[in-house]
C-alpha positions in Angstrom: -37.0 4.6 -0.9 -33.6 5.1 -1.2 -31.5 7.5 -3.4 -28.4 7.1 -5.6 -26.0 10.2 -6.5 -24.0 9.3 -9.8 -22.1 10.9 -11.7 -21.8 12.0 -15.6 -19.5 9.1 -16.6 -22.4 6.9 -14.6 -20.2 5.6 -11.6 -22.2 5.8 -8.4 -20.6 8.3 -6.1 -23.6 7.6 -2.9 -26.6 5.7 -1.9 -28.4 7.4 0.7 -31.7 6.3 2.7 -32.8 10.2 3.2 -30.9 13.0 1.0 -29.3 15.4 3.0 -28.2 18.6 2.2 -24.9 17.7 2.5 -24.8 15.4 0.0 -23.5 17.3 -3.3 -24.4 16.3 -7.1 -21.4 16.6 -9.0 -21.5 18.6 -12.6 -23.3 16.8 -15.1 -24.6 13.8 -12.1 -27.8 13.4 -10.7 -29.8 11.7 -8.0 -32.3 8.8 -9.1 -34.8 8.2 -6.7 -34.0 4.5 -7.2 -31.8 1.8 -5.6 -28.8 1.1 -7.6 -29.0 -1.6 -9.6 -26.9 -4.6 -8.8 -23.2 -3.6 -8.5 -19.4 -4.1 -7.9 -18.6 -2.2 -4.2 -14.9 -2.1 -5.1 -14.6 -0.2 -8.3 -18.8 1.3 -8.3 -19.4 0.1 -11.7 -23.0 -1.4 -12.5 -23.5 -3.0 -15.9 -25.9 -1.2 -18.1 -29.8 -1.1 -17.7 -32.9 0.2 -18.4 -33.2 4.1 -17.8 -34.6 4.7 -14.2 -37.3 7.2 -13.6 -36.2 9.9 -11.7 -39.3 12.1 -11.6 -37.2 14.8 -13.9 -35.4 12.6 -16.2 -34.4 9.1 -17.3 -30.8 7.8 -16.1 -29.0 5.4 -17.0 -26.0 3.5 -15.2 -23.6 3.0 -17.1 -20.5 0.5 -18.0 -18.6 -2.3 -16.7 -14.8 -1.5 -18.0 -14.7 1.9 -16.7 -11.6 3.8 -17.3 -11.4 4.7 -13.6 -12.3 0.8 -12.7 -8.9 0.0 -13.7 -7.6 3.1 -11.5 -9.3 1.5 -8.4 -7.9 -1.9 -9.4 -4.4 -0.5 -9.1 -4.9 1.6 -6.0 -6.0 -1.5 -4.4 -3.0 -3.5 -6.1 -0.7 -1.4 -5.0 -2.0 -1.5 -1.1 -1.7 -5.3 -1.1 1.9 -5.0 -2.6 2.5 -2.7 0.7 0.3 -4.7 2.9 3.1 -8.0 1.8 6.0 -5.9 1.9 5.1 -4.6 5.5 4.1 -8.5 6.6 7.5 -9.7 5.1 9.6 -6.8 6.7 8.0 -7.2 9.6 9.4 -10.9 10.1 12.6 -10.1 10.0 12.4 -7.7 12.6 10.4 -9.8 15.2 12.3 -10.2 18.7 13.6 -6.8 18.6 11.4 -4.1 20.7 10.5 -0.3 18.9 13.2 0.9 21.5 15.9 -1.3 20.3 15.1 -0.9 17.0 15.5 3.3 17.1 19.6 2.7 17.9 19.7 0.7 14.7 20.8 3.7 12.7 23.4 4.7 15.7 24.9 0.8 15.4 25.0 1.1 11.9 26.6 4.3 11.2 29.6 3.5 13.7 29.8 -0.9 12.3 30.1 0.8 9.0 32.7 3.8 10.0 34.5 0.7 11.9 34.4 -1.8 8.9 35.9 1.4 6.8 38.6 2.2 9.3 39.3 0.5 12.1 40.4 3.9 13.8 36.7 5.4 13.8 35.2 5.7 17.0 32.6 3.9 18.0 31.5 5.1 21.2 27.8 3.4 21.2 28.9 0.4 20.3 31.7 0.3 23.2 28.9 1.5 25.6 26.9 -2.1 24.4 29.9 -3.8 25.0 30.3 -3.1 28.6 26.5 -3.3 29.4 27.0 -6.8 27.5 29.9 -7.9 29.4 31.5 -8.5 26.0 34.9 -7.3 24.4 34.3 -4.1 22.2 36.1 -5.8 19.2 33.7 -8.8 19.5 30.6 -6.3 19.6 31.8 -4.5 17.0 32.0 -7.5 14.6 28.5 -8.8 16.0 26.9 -5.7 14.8 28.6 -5.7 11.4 27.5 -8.8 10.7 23.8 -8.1 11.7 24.0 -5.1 9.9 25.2 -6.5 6.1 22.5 -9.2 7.2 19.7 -6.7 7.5 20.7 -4.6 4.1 21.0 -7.6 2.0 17.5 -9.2 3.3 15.7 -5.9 3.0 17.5 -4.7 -0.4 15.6 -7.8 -1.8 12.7 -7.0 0.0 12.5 -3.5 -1.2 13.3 -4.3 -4.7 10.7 -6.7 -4.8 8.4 -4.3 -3.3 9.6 -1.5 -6.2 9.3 -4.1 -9.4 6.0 -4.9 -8.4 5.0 -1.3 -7.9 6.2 -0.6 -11.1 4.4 -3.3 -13.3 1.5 -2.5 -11.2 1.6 1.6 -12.7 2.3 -0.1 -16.2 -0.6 -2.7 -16.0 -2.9 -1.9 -18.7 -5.6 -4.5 -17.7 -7.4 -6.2 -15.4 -5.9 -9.6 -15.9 -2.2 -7.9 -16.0 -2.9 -6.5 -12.4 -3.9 -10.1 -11.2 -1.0 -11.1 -12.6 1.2 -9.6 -9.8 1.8 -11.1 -6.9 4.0 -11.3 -3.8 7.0 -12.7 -3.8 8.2 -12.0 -7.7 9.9 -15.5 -8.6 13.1 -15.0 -10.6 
């Protein structure tokens, strides 16, 4: 027979096979020597039903629009939002290796100083140049361009990523979390 530990509000916090000491009742919960009664796995809701003999008391499992249903509707909303983000960032940085990647902010801090004033040293950039076999000037430019590429693809990316985050901590419902969805259409 297997046991389920719930809590006051009726949300079912374990099933176990064999009750362990470990497992801990929370204040006001119990533990019904009884399966759980048919359920949702993401939020731990069960619809309401007959009290279950427990051998001390009746139980019963309680509601379907749980405030803290919602809660895990949103926590799981806002990983998917993250989980698109990551997939969408993640394409626009394919063909460049981790190692290449970690001199970005080096190449961008000298492009930058270089667009601003043609005087500022760029002593990385010159180093690239040579190991390229290219002019300095013409590396210079190269990386300037790659870097306003990569600012204005991943401010839209990130702001994207932010909207959606927002409405998702506004979302009063159910339906208004479905609502949101990757990539926000303007």
């Amino acid at each position: 027979m297997s046991h389920a530990i719930i809590n006051a509000g009726g949300q079912i916090m374990q099933v176990a096979l064999r009750l362990q000491p470990t497992h801990k009742v929370p204040p006001g919960g119990r533990i019904v020597r009884h399966a759980p009664p048919p359920h949702d796995p993401e939020t731990q809701t069960c619809t309401a039903v007959e009290p279950v003999p427990s051998g001390q008391a009746a139980v019963q499992f309680l509601i379907q629009d749980k405030p803290d249903a919602l809660e895990t509707l949103r926590a799981r909303k806002l990983r998917e939002i993250d989980g698109a983000f990551s997939a969408a960032a993640e394409a626009l940085l394919q063909g460049y290796p981790q190692a290449e990647r970690l001199t970005w902010p080096i190449q961008q801090t000298e492009a930058l100083g270089w667009a601003a004033n043609n005087d500022n040293p760029t002593p990385y950039l010159d180093g690239l140049a040579a190991a390229r076999g290219i002019a300095a000037e013409d590396m210079r430019a190269r990386t300037l361009d790659a870097v306003q590429a990569w600012m204005g693809a991943s401010q839209v990316l990130i702001g994207k990523r932010q909207a959606l985050r927002d409405a998702a901590h506004l979302a009063q419902t159910k339906e208004g979390l479905a609502a949101l969805v990757w990539p926000v259409t303007n």
